[in-house]
C-alpha positions as CSV (number, residue, x, y, z in Angstrom):
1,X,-56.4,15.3,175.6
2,X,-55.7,18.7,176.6
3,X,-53.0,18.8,179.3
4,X,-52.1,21.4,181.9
5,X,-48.6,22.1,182.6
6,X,-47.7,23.5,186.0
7,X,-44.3,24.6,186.9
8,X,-43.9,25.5,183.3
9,X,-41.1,27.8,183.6
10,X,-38.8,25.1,185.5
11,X,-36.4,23.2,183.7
12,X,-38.6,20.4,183.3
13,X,-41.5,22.4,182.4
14,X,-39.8,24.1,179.7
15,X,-39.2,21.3,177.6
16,X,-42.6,19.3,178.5
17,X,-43.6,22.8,176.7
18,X,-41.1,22.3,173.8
19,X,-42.6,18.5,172.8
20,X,-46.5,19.0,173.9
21,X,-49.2,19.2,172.0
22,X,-52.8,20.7,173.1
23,X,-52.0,22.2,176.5
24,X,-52.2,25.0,178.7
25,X,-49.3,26.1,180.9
26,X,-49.0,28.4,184.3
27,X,-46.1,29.1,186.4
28,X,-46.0,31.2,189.5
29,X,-48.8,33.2,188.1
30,X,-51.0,30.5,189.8
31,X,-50.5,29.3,193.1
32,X,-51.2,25.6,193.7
33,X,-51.3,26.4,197.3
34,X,-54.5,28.0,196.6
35,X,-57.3,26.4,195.9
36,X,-59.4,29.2,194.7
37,X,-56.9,30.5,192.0
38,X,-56.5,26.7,190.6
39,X,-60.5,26.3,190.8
40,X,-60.3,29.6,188.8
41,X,-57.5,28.6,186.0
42,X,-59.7,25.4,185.8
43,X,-63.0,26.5,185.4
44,X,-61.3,29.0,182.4
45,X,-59.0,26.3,180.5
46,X,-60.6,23.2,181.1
47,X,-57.7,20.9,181.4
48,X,-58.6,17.2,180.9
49,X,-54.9,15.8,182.4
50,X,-52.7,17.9,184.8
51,X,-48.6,17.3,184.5
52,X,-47.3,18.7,187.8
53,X,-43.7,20.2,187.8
54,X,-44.4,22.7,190.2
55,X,-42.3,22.2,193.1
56,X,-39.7,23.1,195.2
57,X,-36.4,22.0,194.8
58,X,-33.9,23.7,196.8
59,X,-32.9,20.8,198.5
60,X,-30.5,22.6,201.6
61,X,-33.0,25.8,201.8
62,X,-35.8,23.4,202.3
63,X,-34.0,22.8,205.5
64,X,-35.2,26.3,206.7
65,X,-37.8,27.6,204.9
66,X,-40.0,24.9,205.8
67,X,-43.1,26.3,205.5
68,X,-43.0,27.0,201.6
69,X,-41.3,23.4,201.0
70,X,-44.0,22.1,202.5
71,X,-46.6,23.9,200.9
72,X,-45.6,23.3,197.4
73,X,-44.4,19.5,197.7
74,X,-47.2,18.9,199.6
75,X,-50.2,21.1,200.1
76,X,-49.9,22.2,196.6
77,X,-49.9,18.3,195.2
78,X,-53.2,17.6,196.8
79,X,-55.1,20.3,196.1
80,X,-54.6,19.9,192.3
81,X,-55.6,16.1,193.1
82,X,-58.7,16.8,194.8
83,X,-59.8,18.3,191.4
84,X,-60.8,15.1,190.4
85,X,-58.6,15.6,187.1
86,X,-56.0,12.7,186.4
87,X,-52.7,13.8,187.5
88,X,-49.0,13.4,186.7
89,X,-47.0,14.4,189.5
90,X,-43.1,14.7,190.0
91,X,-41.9,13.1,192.6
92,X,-38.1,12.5,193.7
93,X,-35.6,9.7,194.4
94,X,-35.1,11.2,197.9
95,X,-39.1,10.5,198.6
96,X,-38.0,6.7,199.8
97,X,-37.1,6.8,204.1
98,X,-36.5,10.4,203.5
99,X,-33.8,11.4,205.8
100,X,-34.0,15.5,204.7
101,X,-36.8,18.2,205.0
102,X,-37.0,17.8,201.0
103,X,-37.7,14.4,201.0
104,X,-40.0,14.5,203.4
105,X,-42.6,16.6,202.3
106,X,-42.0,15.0,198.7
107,X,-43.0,11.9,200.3
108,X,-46.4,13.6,202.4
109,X,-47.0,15.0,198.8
110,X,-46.9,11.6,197.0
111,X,-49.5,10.4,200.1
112,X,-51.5,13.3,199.6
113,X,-52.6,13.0,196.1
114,X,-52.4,9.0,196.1
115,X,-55.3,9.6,198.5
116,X,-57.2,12.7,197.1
117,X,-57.0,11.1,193.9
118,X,-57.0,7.5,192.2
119,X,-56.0,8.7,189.1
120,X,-52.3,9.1,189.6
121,X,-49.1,8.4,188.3
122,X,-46.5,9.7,190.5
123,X,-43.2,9.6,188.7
124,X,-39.9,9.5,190.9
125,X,-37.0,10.9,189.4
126,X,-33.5,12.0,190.0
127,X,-30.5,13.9,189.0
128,X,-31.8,16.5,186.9
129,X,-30.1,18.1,184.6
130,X,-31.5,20.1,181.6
131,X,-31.0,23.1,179.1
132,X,-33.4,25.7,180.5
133,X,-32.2,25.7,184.3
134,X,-29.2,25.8,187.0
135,X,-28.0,22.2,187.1
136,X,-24.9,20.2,188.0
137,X,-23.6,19.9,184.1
138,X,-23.5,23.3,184.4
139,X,-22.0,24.1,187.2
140,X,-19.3,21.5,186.9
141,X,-18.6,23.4,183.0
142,X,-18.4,26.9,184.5
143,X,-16.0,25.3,187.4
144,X,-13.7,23.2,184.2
145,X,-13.5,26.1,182.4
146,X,-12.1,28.5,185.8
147,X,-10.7,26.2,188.1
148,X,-7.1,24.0,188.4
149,X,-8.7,21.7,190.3
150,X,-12.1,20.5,192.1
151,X,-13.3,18.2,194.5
152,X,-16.8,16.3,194.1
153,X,-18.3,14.0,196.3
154,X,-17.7,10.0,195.3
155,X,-19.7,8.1,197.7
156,X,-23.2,9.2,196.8
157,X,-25.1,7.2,194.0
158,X,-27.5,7.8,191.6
159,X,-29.2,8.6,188.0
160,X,-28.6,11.4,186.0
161,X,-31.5,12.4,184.1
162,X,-32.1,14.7,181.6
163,X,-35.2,16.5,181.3
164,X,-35.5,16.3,178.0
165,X,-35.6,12.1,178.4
166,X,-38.1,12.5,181.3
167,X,-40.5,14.7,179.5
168,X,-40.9,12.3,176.5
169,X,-41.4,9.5,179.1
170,X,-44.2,11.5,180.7
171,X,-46.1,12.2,177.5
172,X,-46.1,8.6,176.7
173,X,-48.3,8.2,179.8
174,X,-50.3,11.2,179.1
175,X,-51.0,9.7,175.6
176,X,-52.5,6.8,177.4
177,X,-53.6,7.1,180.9
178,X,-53.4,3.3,182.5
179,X,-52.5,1.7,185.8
180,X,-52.2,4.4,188.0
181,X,-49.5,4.6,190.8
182,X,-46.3,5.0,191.7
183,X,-43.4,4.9,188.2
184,X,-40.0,5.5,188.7
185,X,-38.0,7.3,185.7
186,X,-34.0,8.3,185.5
187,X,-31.0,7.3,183.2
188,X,-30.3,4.0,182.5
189,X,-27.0,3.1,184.3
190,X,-25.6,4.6,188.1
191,X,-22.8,7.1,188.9
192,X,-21.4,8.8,191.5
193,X,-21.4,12.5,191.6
194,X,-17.5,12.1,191.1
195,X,-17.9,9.8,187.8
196,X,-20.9,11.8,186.3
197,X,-18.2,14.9,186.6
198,X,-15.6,13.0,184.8
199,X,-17.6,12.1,182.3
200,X,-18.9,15.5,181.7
201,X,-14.8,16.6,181.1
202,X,-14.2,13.8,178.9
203,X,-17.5,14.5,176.8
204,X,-16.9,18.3,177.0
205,X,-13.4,17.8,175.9
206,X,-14.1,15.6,172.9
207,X,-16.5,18.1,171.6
208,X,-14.4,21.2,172.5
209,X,-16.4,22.7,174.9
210,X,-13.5,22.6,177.4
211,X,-9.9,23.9,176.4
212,X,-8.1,21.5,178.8
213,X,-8.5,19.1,181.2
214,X,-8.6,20.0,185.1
215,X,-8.0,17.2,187.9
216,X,-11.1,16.9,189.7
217,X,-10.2,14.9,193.1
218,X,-13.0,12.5,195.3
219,X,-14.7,13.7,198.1
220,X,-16.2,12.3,201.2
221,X,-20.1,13.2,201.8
222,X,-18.7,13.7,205.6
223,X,-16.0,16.1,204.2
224,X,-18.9,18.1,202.0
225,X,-20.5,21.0,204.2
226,X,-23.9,20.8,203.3
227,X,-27.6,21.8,205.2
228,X,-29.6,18.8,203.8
229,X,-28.6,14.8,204.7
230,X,-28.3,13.2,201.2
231,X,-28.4,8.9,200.4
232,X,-25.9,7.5,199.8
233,X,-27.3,5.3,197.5
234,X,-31.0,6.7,195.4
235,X,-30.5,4.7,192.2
236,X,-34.1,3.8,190.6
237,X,-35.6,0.8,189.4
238,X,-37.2,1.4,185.8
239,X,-38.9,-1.8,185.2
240,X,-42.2,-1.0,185.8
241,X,-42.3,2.0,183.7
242,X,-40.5,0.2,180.5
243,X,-43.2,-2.9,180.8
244,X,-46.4,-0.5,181.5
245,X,-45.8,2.3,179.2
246,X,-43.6,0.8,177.1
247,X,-41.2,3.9,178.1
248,X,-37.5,3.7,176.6
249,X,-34.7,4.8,179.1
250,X,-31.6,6.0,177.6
251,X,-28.3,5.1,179.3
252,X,-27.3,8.4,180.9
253,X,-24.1,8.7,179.3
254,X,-25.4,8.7,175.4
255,X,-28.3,11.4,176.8
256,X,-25.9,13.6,178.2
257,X,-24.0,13.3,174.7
258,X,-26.9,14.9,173.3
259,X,-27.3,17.3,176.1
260,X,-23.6,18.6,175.7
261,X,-24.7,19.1,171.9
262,X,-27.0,21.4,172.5
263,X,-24.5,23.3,175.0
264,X,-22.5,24.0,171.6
């Protein structure tokens, strides 16, 4: 089956890319918002399954530049439904009673091609963290390696999820297209911002990617200044894609083991 690939310069993309086989791949040289330009890219490449990773993911920005949030979690999710093609499409943890401008148009985007288009799998996921993008692993490295001492928020809960895991997942449904609807995928296990960071220095120091080891203190949500609201608790429920698919979910601290590897 002969897959196309949006978003395939994101973080995600990049390693769907990396373990696909038979596919064609665009980026922000085709705009999903248009339905001209992705009647166009079709008509030339003749995808048979589309794997959506296009989005937009700047979760406090979304709180002011509205219109393009909206446009490509929403607008831009149904008109590559209304194709007709079966469609994976990435969804997010914070799609459930969305309480920011993110969330929110995630969650009119999951509507919108559940609608346009029986042929679905929508795949909610969290956390992200991968080798080919800005992410929280890194950031927390870069802030270990120059900092005394940092704060991260404690009270927030969730999966983290490498891309690399969530790509393989993916493919496993594209290899065999059944029971449409809505899958949740993430690491195995929950953490709070605070304990996936302290994990990150213990892992980073065992392997030597840290020199020494910094304190890193807990912090209140209400005490971090941030645009966007996030929940407190977002942790996803994997059991229907494990008994559908057949889908293995590694327990996020052995996949970010693996990650930190390929940090070397």
């Amino acid at each position: 089956m002969k897959l196309w690939i949006t978003g395939s310069k994101g973080m995600l993309g990049q390693d769907l890319c990396a373990l696909a086989k038979n596919f064609s791949e665009s980026d922000k040289e085709v705009d999903i918002t248009d339905e001209a330009t992705v009647g166009s890219y079709i008509s030339k490449n003749k995808p048979e399954l589309i794997i959506n990773c296009a989005a937009y993911t700047a979760v406090d920005n979304a709180e002011t530049e509205t219109e393009l949030n909206y446009k490509l979690n929403a607008i831009g999710p149904e008109i590559l439904a209304k194709t007709g093609i079966p469609m994976i499409h990435i969804s997010t943890d914070y799609a459930v009673d969305p309480i920011n401008a993110y969330g929110k148009a995630k969650a009119e985007g999951e509507a919108r091609v559940a609608k346009a288009n029986p042929n679905h799998w929508i795949i909610r996921t969290a956390w992200l963290y991968g080798i080919n993008g800005k992410n929280f692993v890194k950031s927390m490295l870069n802030l270990m390696r120059t900092k005394e001492q940092i704060s991260v928020v404690s009270d927030q809960k969730g999966n983290p999820t490498w891309t690399y895991d969530l790509a393989a997942a993916m493919l496993k449904i594209a290899e065999s297209p059944k029971l449409p609807g809505i899958y949740n995928f993430s690491g195995e296990g929950v953490a709070s911002w605070h304990e996936f960071a302290l994990e990150i220095q213990k892992q980073a120091l065992k392997k030597k990617l840290l020199e020494r080891e910094i304190q890193i203190l807990p912090l209140a949500s209400s005490e971090w200044k941030s645009a966007a609201k996030r929940p407190l608790w977002s942790a996803l429920d994997k059991t229907k894609i494990k008994e559908n698919f057949n889908v293995q979910v590694p327990i996020w601290q052995d996949s970010l083991s693996k990650y930190l590897e390929l940090e070397k």
